[in-house]
N, C-alpha and C positions, 0 to 999 in steps of 0.2 A: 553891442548886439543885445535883440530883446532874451531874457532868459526864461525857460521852462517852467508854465504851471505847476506848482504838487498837486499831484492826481492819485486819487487810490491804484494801489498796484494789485489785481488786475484793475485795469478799467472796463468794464463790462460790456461785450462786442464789440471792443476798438481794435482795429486794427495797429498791430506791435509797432510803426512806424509812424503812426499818424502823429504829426508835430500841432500841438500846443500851446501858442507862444502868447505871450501877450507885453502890453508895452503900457507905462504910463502918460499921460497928454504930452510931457515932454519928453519921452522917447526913452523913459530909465524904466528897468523893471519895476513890472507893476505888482499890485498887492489882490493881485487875484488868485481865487482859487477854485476848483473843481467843486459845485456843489449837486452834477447829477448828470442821468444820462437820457437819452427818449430814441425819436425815429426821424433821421433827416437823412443823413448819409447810408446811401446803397448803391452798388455795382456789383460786378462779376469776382471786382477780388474778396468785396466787405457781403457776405450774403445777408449780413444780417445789419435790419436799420442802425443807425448809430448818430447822435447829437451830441453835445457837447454841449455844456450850459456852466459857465464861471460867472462867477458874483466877484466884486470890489470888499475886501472881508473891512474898508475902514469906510463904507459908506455909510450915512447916515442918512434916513428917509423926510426927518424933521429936520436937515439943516437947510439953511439957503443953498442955489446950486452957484458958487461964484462964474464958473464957466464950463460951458456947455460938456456934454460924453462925447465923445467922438468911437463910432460905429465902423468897422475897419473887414470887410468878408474878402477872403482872397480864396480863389479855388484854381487851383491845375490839374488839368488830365493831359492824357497823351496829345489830344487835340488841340488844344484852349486853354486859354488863362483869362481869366475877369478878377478883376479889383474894385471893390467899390467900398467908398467911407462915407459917412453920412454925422453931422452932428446935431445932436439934440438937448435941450433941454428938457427932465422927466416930465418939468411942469405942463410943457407945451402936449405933452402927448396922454394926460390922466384923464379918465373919461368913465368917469361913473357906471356902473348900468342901471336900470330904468328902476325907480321905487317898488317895494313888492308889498301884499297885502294889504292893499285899497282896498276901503271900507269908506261905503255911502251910507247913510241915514235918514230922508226926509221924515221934518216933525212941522209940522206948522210955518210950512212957509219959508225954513231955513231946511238948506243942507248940513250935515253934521260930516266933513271927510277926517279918515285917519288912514296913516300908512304908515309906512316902517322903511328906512332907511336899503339900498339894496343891498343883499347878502355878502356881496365884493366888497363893500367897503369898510375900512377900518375902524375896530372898536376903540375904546367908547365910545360911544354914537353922541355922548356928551360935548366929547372931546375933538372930535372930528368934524366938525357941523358941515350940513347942505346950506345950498341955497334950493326953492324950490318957486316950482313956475306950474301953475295951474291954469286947464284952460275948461271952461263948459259952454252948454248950450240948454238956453232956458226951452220950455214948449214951444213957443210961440218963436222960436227962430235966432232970436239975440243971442250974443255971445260974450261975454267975459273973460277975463283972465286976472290972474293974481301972481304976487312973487311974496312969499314967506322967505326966510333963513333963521335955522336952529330948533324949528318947530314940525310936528308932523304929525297936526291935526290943527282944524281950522273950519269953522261956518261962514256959509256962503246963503247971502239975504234972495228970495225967489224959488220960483219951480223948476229947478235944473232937473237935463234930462239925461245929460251925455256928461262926463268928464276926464280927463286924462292929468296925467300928471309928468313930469322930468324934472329932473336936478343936477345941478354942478357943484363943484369943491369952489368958495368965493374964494377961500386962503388963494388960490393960485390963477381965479378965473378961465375955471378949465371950460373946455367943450362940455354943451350940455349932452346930457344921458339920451340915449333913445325915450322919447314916448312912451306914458305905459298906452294900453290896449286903450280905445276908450271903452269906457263903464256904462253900463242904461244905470239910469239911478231907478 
């Protein structure tokens, strides 16, 4: 049988009964434990929100995933019961957000762009590299695009007028990031 998170005692707005349980891929207790609490669970007996959030305390973010996490929600009420498991690998679901502080420049016929890595993503920005996909549109209607990685800043030959920019993690070839805005240069 799967055995009981350690969970601080109180757990803060949990209801005294609410069971914790968790299990490893092959069904032995697992190495999880309580790292916090927020607002998902509410009814007439919990008046007060209550979530439950456990971390894996032997994961590692840089190692390979050999096989997938598997995802396990079970809920009962007097009414109903639903079960649903789901597996994933982290890689498949990493998904940037869009670059921030784009900066345009025109000088003589070249654009000058620079931007900064998004605020979500992990430091060192050395260390962690994008890949990066640019797109513009010159006066006269044409359009362009570009794909950088490790870099975030770059000249672009012509009179662009419009540009946006997205990024992905290439370590895992994740989804790319939303678009940022496009820019008027």
């Amino acid at each position: 049988p799967p055995s009981p998170c350690p969970r601080p005692d109180p757990l803060p707005h949990a209801p005294p009964d609410l069971p914790v349980l968790c299990r490893s891929p092959g069904g032995a207790p697992g190495a999880w434990v309580y790292v916090g609490g927020g607002a998902a669970l509410q009814g007439p007996d919990w008046p007060q929100p209550f979530t439950v959030t456990l971390a894996d305390g032997t994961f590692c973010p840089f190692a390979e995933e050999p096989r997938p996490l598997e995802l396990a929600l079970e809920g009962i009420s007097a009414e109903s019961f639903v079960n649903i498991t789901r597996s994933l690998f982290l890689r498949d679901i990493v998904r940037p957000g869009p670059p921030q502080d784009v900066s345009a420049q025109s000088k003589g016929g070249r654009l000058h762009l620079s931007w900064a890595p998004p605020a979500s993503w992990s430091s060192p920005h050395s260390y962690f590299l994008l890949r990066y996909q640019l797109e513009y549109q010159h006066w006269d209607g044409t359009t362009g695009s570009l794909q950088l990685e490790g870099v975030t800043e770059t000249s672009v030959e012509g009179d662009v007028w419009w540009v946006q920019i997205r990024c992905q993690d290439p370590l895992v070839n994740s989804t790319w990031s939303p678009w940022t805005t496009w820019q008027k240069v």
